[in-house]
N, C-alpha and C positions, 0 to 999 in steps of 0.2 A: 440296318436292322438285322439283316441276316447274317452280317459279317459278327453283329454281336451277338445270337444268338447260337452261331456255331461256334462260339471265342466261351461263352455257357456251358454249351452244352460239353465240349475237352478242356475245359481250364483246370479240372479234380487229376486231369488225369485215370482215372476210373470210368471209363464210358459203357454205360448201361443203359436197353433198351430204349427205355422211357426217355432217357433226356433226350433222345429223338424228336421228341414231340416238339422243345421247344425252336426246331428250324422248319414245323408246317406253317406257323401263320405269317414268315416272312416267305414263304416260297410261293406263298398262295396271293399274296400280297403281288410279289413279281410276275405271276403268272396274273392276275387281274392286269396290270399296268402294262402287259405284251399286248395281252387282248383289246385292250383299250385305244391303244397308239400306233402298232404294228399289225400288219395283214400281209406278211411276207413268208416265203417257207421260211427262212431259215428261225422267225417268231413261232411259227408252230411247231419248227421242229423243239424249238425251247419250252415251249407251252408242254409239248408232248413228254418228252425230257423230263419236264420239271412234276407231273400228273403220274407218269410212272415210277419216279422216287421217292414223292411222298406217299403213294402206294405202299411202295413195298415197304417205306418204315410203319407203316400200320400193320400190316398184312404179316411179316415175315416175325417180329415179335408174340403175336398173335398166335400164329401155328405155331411156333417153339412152342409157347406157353399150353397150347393147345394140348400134344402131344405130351409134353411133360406131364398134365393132367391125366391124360387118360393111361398112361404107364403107370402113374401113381396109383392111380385107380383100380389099375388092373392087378395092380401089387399086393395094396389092401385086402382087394377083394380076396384075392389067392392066397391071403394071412388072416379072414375072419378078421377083418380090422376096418371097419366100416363105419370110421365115425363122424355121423353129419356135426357140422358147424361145431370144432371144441372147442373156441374160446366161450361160446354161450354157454355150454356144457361147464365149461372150469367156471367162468363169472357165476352161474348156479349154484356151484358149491360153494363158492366164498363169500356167495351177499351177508349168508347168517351170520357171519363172521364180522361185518363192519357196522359202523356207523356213520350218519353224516360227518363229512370229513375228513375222514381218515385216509391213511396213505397209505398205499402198498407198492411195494417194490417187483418188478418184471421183470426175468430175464430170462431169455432163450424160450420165448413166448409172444405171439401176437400182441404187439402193442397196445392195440383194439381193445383189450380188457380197462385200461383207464377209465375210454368212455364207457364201456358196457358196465362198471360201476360206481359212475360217476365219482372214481378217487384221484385224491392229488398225487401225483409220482413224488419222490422222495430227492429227485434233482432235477436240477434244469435240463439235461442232458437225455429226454426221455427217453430215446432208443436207445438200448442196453449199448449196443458197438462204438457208441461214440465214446463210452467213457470207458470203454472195457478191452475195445481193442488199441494197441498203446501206437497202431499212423495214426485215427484220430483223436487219440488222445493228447498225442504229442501235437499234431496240430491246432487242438486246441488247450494248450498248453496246461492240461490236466497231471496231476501224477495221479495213476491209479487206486494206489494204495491208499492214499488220501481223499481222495472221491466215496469210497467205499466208507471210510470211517463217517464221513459226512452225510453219508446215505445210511445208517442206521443210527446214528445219533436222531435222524430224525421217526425214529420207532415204528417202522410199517408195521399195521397190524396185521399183515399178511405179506410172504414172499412168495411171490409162483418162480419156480427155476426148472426151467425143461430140460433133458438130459441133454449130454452135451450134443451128441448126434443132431440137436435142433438147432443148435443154435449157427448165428448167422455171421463169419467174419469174423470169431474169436477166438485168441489162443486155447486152447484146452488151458493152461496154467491162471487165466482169467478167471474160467471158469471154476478152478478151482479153488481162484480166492475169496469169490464171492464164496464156496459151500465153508472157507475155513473162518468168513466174518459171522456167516450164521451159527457155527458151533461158538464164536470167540461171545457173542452177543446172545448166546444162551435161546436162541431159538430151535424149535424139537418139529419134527415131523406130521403133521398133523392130518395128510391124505397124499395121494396119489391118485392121476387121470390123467390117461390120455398119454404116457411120456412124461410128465411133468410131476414135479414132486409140490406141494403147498406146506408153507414153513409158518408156525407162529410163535409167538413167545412163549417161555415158557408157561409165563404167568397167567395164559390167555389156552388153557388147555383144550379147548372143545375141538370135537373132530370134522376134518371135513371128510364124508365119506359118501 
């Protein structure tokens, strides 16, 4: 179990924080079955060993993350830029915009907006990188330009697209194709928040403001 769960957590090759987490419950698992069977030092020294690693895979992500907040914060603050929670802030401007149903498209923005208005994304591919940046796209054997076509064939009633500064693991030239399917499919600007531009048809002119 552990041997698979550390075969998990480097098989992307991309190893990030979190998939830490998946070698705590085989470690904790070995360190029950020392305790259980063994009452030797050199089981405590493993016990110990093994209490201190999974430690610090909780602990040391944590304070990164920790610290990266309060810089940000302290950033903000020092820019008059102090905005609590903005995906509820942008999903506020766009509910008057949809109906049950409908689909909008996200990109270089918290995911989290889907559910915050209960809409259907416009591909399978929900996180924008998977189909936008071309390792995973090529991995998963997408061509871009054609993803794109197939994500407004299906007519979001709304695109949010954050500048590019937001966005997560994508070329700038990505990003630029999605702004050149939104001029190609006749969609016009319709508000700004927060970084983030909000796109609708033309046909569909109300403002979000």
């Amino acid at each position: 179990m552990a041997a698979g769960a550390a075969l998990a957590a480097g098989v992307s090759g991309y190893v990030y924080d979190h998939y830490l987490l998946l070698l705590i419950p085989p470690t904790w698992l070995l360190v029950a079955a020392l305790v259980a069977t063994e009452n030797t030092r050199a089981a405590r020294v493993l016990v110990a060993g093994a209490v201190a690693g999974t430690s610090l895979m909780l602990s040391l992500p944590g304070l990164r993350m920790t610290a990266i907040g309060a810089v940000d914060l302290a950033r903000k603050f020092w820019a008059d830029d102090l905005k609590m929670d903005g995906p509820r802030q942008i999903a506020r401007l766009i509910r008057p915009q949809l109906k049950a149903g409908d689909t909008i498209y996200a990109v270089c923005t918290p995911i989290v907006l889907y559910q915050l208005l209960d809409a259907r994304p416009p591909t399978r591919f929900t996180f924008y990188s998977h189909h936008l940046d071309p390792r995973f796209a090529t991995a998963l054997d997408l061509d871009i330009t054609r993803e794109l076509e197939s994500i407004f064939r299906n007519q979001p009633a709304v695109v949010v697209l954050g500048d590019f500064e937001r966005c997560y693991e994508i070329p700038r030239r990505s990003w630029i194709s999605v702004r050149q399917a939104l001029s190609k499919n006749d969609y016009r600007l319709v508000g700004r928040i927060y970084g983030h531009s909000l796109y609708a048809p033309a046909a569909k002119p109300q403002s979000c403001r």
